[in-house]
MIKEMI-777762 format. One record per residue: residue in three letters; x, y, z of N, C-alpha, C in turn. Coordinates in pm, whole numbers, padded with zeros to 5 digits, always signed. Last residue first. Layout:
BEGIN
alaXYZXYZXYZ/...
% end
This chain:
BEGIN
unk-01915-02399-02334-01935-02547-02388-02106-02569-02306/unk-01773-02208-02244-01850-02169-02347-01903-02304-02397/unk-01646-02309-01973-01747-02251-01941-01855-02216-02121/unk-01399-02495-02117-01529-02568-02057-01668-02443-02018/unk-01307-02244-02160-01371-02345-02320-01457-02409-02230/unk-01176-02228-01930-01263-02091-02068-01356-02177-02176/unk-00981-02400-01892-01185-02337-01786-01200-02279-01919/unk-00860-02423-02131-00957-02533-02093-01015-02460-02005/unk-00688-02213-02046-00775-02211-02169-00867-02310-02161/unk-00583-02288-01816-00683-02165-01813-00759-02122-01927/unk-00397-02464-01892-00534-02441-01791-00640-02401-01765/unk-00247-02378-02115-00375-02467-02109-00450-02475-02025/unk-00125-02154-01907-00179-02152-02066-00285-02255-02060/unk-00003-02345-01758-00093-02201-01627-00138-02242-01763/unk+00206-02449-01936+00130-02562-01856+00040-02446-01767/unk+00377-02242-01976+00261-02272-02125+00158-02362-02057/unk+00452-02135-01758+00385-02053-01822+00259-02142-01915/unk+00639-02420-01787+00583-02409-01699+00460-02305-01697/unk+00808-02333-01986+00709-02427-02018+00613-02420-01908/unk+00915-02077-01893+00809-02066-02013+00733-02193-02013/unk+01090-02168-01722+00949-02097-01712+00900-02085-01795/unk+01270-02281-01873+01208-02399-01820+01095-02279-01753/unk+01377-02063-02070+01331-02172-02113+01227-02249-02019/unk+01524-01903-01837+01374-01871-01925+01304-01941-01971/unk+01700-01924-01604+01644-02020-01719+01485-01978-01740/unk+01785-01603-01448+01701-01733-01436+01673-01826-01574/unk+01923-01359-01582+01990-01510-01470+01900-01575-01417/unk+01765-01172-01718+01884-01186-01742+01993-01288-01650/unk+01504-01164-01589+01521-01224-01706+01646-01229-01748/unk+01516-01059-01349+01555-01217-01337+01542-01269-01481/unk+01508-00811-01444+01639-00818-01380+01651-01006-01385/unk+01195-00803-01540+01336-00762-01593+01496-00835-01541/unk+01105-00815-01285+01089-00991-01369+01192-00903-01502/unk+01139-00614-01116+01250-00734-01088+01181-00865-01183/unk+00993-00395-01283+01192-00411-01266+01227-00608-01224/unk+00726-00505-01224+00787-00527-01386+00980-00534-01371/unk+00688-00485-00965+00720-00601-00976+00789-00570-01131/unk+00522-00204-00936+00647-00289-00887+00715-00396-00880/unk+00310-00240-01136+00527-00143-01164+00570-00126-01057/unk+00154-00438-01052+00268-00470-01145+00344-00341-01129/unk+00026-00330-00844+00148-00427-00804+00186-00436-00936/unk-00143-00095-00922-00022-00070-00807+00071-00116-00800/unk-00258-00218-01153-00152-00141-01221-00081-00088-01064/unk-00426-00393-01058-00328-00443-01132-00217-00330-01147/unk-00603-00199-00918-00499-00323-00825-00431-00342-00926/unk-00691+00011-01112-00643+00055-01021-00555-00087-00973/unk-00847-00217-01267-00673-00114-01303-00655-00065-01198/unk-01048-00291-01133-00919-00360-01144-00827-00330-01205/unk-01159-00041-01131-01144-00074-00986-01054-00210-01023/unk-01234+00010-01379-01134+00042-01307-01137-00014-01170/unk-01250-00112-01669-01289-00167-01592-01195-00092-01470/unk-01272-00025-01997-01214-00046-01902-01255-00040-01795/unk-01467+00073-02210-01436-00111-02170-01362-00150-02103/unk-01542+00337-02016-01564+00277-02235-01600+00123-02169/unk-01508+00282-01783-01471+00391-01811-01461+00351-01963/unk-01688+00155-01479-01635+00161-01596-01592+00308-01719/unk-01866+00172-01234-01683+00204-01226-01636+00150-01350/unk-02165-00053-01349-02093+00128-01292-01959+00085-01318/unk-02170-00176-01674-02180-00222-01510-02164-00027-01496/unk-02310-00081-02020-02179-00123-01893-02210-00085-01752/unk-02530+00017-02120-02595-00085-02035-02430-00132-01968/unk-02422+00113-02479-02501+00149-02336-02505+00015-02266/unk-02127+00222-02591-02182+00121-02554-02290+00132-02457/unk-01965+00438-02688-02068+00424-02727-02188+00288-02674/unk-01756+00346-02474-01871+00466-02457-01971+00441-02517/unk-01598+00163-02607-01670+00124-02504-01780+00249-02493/unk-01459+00305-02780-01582+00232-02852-01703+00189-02799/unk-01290+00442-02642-01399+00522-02757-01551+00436-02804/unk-01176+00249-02514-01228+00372-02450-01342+00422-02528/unk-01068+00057-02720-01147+00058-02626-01247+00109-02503/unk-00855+00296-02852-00957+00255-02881-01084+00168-02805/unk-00709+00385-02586-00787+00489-02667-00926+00392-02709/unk-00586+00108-02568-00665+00161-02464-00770+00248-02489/unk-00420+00080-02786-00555+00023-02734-00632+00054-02669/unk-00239+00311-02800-00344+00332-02906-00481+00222-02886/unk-00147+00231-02554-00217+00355-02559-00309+00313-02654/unk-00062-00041-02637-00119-00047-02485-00215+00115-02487/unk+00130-00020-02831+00027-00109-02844-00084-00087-02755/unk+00351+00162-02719+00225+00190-02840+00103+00171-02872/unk+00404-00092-02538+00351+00068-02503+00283+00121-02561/unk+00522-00296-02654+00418-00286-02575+00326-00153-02561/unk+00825-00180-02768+00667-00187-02849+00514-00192-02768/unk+00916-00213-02522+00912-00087-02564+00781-00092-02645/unk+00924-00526-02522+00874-00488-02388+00864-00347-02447/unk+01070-00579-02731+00871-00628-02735+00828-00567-02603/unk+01292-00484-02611+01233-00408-02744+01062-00451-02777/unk+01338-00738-02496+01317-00578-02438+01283-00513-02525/unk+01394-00949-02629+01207-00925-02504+01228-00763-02428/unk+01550-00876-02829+01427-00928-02873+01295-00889-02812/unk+01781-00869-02657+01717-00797-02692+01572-00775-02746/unk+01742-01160-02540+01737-01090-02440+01727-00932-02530/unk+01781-01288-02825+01714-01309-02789+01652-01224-02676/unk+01923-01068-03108+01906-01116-03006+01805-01148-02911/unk+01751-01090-03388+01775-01049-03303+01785-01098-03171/unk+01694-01212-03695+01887-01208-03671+01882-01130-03543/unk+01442-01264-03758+01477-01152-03819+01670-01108-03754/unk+01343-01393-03587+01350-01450-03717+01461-01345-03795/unk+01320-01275-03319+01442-01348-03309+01421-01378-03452/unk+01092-01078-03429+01265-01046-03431+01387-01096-03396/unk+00927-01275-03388+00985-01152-03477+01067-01167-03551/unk+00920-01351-03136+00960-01453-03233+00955-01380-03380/unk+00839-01092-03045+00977-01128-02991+00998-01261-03096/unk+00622-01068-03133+00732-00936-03204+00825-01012-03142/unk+00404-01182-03018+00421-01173-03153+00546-01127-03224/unk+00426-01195-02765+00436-01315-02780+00448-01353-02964/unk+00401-00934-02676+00553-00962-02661+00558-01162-02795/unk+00179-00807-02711+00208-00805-02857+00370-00875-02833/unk+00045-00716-02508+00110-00614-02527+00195-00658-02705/unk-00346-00802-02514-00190-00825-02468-00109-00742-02521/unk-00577-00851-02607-00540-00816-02490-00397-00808-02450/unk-00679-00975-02808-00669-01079-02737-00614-01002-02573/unk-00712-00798-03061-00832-00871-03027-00832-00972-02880/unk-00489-00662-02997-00589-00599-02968-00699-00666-02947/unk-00279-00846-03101-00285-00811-03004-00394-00776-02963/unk-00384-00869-03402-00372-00944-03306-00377-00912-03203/unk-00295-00518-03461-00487-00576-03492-00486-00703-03393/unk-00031-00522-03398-00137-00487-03379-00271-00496-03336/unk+00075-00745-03553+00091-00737-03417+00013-00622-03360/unk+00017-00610-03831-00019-00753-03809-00049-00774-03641/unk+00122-00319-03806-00036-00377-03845-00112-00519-03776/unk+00373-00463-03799+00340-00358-03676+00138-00392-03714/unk+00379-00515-04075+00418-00624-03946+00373-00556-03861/unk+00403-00325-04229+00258-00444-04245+00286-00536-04124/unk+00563-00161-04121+00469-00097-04094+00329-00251-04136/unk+00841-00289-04187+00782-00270-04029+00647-00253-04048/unk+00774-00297-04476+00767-00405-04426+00730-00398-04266/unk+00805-00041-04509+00699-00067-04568+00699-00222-04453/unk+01098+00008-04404+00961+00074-04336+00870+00024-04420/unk+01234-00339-04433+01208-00183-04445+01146-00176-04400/unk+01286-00590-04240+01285-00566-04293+01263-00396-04318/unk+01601-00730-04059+01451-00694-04034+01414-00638-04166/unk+01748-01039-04206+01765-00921-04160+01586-00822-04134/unk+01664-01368-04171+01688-01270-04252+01701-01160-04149/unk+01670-01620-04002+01751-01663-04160+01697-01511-04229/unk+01676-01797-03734+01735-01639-03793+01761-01651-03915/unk+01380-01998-03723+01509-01991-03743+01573-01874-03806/unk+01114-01971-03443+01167-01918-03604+01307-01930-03635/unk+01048-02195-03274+01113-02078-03260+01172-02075-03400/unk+00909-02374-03055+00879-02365-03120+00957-02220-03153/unk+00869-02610-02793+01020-02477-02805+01037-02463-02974/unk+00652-02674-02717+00731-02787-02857+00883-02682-02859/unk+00548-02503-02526+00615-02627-02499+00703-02726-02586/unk+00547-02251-02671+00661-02281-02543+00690-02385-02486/unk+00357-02364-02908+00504-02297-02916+00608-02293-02802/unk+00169-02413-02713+00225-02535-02785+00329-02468-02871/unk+00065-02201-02595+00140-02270-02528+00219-02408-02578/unk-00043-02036-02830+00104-01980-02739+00145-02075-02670/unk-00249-02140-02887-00129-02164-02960-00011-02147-02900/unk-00385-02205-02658-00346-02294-02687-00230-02295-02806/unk-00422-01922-02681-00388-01977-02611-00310-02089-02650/unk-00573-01906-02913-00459-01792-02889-00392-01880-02777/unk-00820-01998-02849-00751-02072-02980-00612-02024-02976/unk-00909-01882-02684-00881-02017-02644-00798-01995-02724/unk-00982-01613-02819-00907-01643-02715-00845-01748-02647/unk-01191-01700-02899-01018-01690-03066-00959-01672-02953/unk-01381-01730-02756-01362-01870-02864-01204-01832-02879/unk-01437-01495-02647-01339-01624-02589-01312-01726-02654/unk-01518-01388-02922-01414-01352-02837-01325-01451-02765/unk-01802-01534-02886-01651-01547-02983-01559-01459-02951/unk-01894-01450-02647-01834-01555-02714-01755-01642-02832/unk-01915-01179-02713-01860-01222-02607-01752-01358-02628/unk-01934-01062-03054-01994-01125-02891-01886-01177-02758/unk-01795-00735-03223-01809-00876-03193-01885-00951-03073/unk-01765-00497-03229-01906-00540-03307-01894-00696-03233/unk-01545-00427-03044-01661-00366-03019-01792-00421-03115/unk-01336-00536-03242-01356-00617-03115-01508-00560-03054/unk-01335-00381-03422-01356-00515-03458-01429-00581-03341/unk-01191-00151-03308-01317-00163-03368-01381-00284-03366/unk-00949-00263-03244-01036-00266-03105-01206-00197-03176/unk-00804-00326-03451-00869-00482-03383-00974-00421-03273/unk-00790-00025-03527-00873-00103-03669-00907-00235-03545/unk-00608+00041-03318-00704+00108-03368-00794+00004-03424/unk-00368-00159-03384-00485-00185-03272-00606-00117-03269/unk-00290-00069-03683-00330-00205-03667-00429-00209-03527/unk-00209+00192-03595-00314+00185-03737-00354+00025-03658/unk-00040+00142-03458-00120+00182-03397-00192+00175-03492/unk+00169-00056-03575+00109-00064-03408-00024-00048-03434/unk+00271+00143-03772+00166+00015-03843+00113-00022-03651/unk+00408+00325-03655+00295+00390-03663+00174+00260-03757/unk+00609+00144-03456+00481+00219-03390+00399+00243-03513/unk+00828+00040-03622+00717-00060-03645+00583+00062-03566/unk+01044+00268-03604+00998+00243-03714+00868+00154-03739/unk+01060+00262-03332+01018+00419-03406+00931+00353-03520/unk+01151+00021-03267+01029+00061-03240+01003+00168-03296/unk+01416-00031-03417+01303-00055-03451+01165-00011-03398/unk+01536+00235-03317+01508+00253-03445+01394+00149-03463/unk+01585+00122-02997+01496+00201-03053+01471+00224-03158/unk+01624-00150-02929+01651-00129-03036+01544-00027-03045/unk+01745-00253-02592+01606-00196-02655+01685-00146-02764/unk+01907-00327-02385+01822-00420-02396+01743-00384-02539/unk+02101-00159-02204+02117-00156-02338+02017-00287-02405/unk+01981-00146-01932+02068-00268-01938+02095-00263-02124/unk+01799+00040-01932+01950+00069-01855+02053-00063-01879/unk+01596-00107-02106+01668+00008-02174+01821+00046-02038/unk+01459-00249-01917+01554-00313-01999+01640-00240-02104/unk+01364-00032-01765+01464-00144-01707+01512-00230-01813/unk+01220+00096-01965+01290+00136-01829+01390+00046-01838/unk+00975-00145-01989+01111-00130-02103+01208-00012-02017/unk+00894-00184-01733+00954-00276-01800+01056-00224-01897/unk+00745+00079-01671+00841+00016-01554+00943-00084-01623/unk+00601+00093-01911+00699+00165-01875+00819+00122-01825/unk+00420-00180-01909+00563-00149-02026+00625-00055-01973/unk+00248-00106-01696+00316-00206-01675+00474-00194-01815/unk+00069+00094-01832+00156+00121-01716+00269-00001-01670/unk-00044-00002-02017+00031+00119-02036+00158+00116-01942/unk-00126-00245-01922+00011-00280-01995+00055-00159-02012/unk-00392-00187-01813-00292-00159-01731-00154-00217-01811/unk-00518-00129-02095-00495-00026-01987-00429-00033-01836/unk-00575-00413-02209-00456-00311-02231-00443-00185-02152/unk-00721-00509-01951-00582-00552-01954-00495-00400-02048/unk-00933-00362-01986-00901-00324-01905-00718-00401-01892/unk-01004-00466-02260-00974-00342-02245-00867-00282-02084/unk-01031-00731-02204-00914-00717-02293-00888-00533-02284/unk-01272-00728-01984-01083-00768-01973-01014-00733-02099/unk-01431-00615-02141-01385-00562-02036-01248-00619-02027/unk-01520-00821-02324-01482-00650-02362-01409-00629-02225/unk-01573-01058-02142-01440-01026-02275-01425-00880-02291/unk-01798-00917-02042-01694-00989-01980-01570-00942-02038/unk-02072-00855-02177-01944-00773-02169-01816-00804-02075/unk-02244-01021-02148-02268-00971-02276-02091-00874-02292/unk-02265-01100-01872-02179-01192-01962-02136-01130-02072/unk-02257-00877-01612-02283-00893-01690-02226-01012-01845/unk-02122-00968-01297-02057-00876-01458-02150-00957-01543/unk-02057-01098-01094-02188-01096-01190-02250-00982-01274/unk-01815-01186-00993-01867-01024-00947-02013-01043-00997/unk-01724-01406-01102-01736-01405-00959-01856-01278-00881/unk-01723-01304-01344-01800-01406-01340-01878-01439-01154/unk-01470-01143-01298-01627-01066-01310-01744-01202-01309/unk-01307-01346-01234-01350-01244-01117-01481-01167-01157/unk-01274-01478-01474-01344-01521-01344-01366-01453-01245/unk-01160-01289-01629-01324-01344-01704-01352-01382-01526/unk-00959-01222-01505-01062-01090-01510-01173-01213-01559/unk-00812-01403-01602-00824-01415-01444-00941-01289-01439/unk-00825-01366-01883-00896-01511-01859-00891-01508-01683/unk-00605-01130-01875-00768-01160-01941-00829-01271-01868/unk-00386-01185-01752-00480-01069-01661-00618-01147-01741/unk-00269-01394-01880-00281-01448-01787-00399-01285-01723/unk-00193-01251-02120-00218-01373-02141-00279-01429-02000/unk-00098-00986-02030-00224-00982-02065-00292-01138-02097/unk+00228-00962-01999+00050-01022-01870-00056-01031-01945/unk+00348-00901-02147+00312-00801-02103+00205-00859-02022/unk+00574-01054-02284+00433-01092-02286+00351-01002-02267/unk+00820-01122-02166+00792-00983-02275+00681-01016-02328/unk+00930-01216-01946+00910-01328-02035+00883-01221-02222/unk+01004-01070-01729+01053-01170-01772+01022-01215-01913/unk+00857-00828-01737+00962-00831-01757+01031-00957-01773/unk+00581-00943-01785+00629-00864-01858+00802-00836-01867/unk+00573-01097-01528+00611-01173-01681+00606-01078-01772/unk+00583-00936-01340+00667-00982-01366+00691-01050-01473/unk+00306-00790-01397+00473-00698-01394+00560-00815-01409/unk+00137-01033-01326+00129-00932-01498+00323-00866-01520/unk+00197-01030-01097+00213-01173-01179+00213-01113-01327/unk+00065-00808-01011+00187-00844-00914+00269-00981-01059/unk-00203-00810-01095-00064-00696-01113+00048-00756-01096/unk-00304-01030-00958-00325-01018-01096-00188-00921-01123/unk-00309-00963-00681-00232-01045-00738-00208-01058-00849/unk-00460-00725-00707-00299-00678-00658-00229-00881-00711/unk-00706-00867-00763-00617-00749-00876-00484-00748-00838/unk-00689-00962-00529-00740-01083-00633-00659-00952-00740/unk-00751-00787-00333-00628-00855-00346-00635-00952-00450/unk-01018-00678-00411-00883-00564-00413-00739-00676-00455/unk-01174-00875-00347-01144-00834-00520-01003-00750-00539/unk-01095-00864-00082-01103-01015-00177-01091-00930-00308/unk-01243-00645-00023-01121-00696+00015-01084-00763-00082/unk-01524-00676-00164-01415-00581-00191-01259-00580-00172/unk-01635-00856+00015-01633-00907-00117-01549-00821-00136/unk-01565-00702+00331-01472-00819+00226-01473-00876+00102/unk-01831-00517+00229-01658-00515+00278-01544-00626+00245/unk-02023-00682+00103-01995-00599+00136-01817-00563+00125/unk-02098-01030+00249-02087-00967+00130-02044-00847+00202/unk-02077-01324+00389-02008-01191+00442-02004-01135+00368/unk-02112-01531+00175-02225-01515+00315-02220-01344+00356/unk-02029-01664-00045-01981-01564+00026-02092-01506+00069/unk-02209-01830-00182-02112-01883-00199-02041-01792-00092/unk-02523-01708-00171-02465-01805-00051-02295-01843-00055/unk-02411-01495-00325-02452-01459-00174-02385-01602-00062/unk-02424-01592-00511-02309-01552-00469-02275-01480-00330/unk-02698-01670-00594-02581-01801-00601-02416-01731-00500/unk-02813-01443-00577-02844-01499-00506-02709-01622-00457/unk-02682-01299-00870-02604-01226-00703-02677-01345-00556/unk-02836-01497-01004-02683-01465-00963-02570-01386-00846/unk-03056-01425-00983-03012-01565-00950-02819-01556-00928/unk-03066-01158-01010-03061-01172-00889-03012-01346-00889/unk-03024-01219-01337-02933-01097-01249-02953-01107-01093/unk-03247-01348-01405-03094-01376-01457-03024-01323-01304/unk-03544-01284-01188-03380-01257-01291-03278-01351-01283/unk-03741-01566-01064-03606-01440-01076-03518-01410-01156/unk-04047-01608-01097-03900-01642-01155-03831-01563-01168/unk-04281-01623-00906-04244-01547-00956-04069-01639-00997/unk-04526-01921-00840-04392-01877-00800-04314-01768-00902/unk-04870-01871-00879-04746-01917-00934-04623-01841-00884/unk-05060-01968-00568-05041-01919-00723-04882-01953-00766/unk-05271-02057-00365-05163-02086-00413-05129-02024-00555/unk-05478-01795-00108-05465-01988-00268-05333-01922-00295/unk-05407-01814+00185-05395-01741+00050-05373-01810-00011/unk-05580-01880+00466-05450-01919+00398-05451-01879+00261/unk-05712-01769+00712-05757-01836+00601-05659-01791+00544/unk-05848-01840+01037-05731-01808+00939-05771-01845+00797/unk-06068-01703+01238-06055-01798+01051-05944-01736+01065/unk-06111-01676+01600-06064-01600+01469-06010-01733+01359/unk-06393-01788+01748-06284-01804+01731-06248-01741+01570/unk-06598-01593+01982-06580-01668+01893-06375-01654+01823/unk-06631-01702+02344-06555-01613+02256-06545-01678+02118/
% end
């Protein structure tokens, strides 16, 4: 019987895989059990995100967004979200769950006489001119610079809560010309970084002769303004954007609004309620020590 040639196929060159499969490859092996539980896992990775957003909104008048952004960079990093649109996404998708997270918050600090409505009437319509105009800005910009002014935001916020860095009351608020270049200011800021604008308006308006526990309820009302007219704008701009992942909606990211926004408005009442009998002071430093942490991964990943 004659015997069957194998004959072995010359050697050629090893094909080089996408960007895009090396990555879902790396995440395969990191999580074996894809599917169903990668989803689990993301579901409760948001509900924790929410859960920690609501309460330092009501505690602290931050609105989460200091802590949702930079936990969204690693979950989409985790997900293999595209890099080109990381940053867009979290800062959009953060201000779109602060809509919902300021309600529950200023609510609760409005039954406790917490909230200076004249000022918010009066600072909303510079707000919204101002986040309008940062979430343009934010749509020409890269990724990486983004997280660059995002570090830099960081690290400021946390060397104000740790040096207990705090404007001395030495004037009254000022007119509607004046709300409206300040509302602008906290605005356009906010917008480029994601947040509800507590970490800008509450050292404000403590400069400005306001109580302190009023101060974070009234930055907790302002939030709101800040949080629509962002959202809008990130919506609008995001569209024009081609090549976003699926379950996006402009630059919001829903399948983590949906988790953030279940557990924060339930949680925003009770970081309200413990803002009026827990030492604020010694969480904040503690806040500013999560702050550098999480600004250092960020910087070590753009390095």
């Amino acid at each position: 019987m004659a015997r069957r040639r194998v004959i072995n196929p010359a050697p050629g060159p090893t094909p080089t895989p996408s960007p895009r499969a090396t990555a879902e490859t790396s995440r395969a092996a990191q999580c074996p059990h894809r599917g169903v539980p990668d989803m689990l896992l993301s579901l409760a990775l948001y509900l924790i995100l929410g859960a920690i957003a609501g309460i330092l909104a009501g505690l602290l008048g931050v609105g989460g967004g200091l802590v949702i952004v930079p936990m969204l960079n690693f979950a989409f990093e985790w997900q293999a979200i595209p890099h080109e649109f990381m940053q867009h996404l979290a800062l959009g998708t953060s201000m779109a769950s602060i809509m919902f997270t300021s309600i529950s918050s200023f609510r609760a600090h409005h039954k406790r006489g917490a909230v200076l409505w004249n000022v918010v009437w009066r600072i909303t319509p510079g707000i919204i001119t101002g986040t309008l105009v940062g979430t343009w800005v934010v749509a020409q910009l890269s990724t990486n610079f983004l997280k660059g002014f995002f570090v830099c935001f960081l690290y400021w916020v946390a060397a104000q809560m740790l040096l207990n860095i705090k404007p001395k009351p030495s004037r009254e608020l000022p007119g509607n010309m004046g709300m409206f270049g300040m509302g602008n200011v906290i605005g356009a800021v906010s917008s480029l970084v994601g947040i509800g604008g507590g970490t800008l308006s509450v050292p404000f308006m403590a400069w400005c002769n306001v109580a302190m526990h009023t101060a974070i309820g009234t930055s907790a009302a302002i939030g709101f303004p800040i949080a629509v007219s962002g959202t809008v704008g990130y919506i609008v701009n995001g569209l024009a954007t081609q090549g976003l992942p699926a379950n996006t909606f402009g630059f919001v990211y829903l399948p983590a609004l949906v988790g953030i926004v279940c557990a924060s408005v339930l949680t925003a009442p009770l970081g309200a309620r413990l803002a009026h009998s827990l030492p604020v002071a010694k969480l904040k430093s503690i806040f500013a020590v999560l702050l550098i942490v999480m600004a250092t991964r960020m910087l070590i990943g753009l390095l």
